[in-house]
N, C-alpha and C positions, 0 to 999 in steps of 0.2 A: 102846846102839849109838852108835857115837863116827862122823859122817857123815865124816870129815876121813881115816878108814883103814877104809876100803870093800876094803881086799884080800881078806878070805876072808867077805864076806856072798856068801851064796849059791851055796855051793859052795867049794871048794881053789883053783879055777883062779883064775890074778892077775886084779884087773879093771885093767889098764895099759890097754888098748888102748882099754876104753870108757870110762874117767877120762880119757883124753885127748882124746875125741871131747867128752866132755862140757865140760871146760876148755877147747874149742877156743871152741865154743860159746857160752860162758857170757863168753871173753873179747870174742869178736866182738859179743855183743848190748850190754855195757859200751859200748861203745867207739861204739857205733852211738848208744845212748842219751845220753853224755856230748855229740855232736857234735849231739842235736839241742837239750840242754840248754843248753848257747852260744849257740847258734842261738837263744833263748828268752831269754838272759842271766840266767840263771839266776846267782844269789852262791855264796860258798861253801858254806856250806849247805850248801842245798837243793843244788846241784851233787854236793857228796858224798852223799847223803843217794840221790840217783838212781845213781849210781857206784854205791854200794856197792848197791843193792836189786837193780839190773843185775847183778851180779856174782854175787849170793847168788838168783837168782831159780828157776833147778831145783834148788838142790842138795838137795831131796827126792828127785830121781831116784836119787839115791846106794843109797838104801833099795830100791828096786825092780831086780827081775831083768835080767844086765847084755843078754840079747836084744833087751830095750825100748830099750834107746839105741841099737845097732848094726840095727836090722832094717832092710831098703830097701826092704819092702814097707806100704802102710798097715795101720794095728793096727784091731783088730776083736774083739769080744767081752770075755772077761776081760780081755786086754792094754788093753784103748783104756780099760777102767773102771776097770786097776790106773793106766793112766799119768795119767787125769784126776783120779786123788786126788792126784798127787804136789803140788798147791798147799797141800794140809793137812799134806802131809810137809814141806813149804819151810818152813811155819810154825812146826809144832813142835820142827822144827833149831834156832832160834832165839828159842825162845820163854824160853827160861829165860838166854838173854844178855841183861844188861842194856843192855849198850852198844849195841843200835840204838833207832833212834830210831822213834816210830809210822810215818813217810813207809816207812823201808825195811820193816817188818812188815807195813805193805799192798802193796807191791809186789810182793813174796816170795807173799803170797797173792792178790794181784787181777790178776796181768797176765796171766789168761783171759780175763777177765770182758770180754764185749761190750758195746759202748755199747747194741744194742740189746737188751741184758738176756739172750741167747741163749748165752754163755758157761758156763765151772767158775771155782769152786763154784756151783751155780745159786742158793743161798743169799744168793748176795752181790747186793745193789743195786747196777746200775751207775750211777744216782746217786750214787752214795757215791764210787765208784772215786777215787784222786786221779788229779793230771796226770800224774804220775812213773809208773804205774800205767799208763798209756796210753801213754806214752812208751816204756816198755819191751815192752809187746806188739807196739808196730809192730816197733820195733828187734831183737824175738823172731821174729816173723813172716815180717821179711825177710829173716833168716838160714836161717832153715828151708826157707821159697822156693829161696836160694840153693843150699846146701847138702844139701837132700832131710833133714836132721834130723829125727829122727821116724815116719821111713816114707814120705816125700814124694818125689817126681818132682822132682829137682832141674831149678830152671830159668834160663837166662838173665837177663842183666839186664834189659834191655828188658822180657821177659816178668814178672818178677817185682816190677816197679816198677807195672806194668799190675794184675797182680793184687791189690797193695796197694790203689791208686786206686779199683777197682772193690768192695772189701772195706768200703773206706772210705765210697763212694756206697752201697753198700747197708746201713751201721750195723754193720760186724761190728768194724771199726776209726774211730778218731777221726779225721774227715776233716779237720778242720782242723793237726792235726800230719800223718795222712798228706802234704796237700799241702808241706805244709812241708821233711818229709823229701825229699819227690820235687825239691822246688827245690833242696838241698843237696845231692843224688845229681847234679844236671845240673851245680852248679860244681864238685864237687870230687870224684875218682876214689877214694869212700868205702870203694868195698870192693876197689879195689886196695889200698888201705892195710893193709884189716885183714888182708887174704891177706898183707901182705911178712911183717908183725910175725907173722903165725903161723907161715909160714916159719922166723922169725929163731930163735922159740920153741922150736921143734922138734915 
């Protein structure tokens, strides 16, 4: 299965409308992740190296049924167990490319995983996780927030910066990039930005 033409997995019908929900996505948690990567000073590298992990970080979802990405309700039962495997689907998309580097092969599969061990794959140490790893789960989490991805109750900014924080105080998120991110949301109109550019995008 070729992840890059997803048109007739799962039926005849085009999956346009939920490839686009997911490239929306996948671009806004990039773009989220690169700005906290600066923010960090991160070299070129390592800067690419989160870039591209950000960018490649669902696209196991490709593989699963296109209702999982479009639902607006939260997922339950087979769905919530088909959609938590999709970090062993991110992997194996990329497993037989040479060209990433380990940084992006654990991002791709770690940025579930909770700092306090309560994340998918439950196999994974959050020990282990890297920074790039953590970096993209915030920058994953706030978009979802934002945007109801997933089956969520899209919310506010205010509220969704709040829910980070509180994510963050309780271990489910890295508190010290959470605050971090929360200081670069108050100077800079972060997700005005990445709303024009999807705009622009189409």
């Amino acid at each position: 299965m070729n992840p890059q033409h997803p048109r007739h997995i799962h039926g005849d019908e085009p999956w346009t409308a939920s490839r686009r929900l997911l490239d929306n996505h996948s671009f806004a948690v990039c773009t989220l992740a690169m700005i906290i990567g600066q923010a960090l000073g991160y070299d070129t590298m390592k800067f690419h190296e989160l870039a591209t992990g950000a960018l490649l970080h669902d696209i196991g979802l490709l593989q699963l049924p296109r209702h999982l990405l479009r639902t607006s309700t939260p997922l339950s039962g087979e769905d919530l167990a088909a959609f938590h495997h999709h970090p062993q689907l991110d992997a194996m998309a990329i497993e037989t490319q040479r060209d990433f580097s380990q940084t992006v092969r654990q991002v791709v599969a770690e940025h579930h995983v909770t700092p306090d061990g309560n994340g998918y794959p439950s196999d994974t140490s959050a020990g282990s996780t890297t920074e790039a790893s953590r970096i993209v789960r915030i920058a994953n989490r706030y978009d979802e927030l934002l945007t109801g991805f997933g089956g969520l109750r899209p919310l506010p900014s205010h509220a969704a910066i709040q829910q980070l924080f509180q994510e963050g105080e309780f271990g489910r998120l890295d508190l010290r990039l959470v605050s971090l991110f929360i200081k670069l949301v108050g100077i800079y109109p972060i997700y005005s930005f990445v709303s024009s550019i999807r705009k622009k995008g189409g």
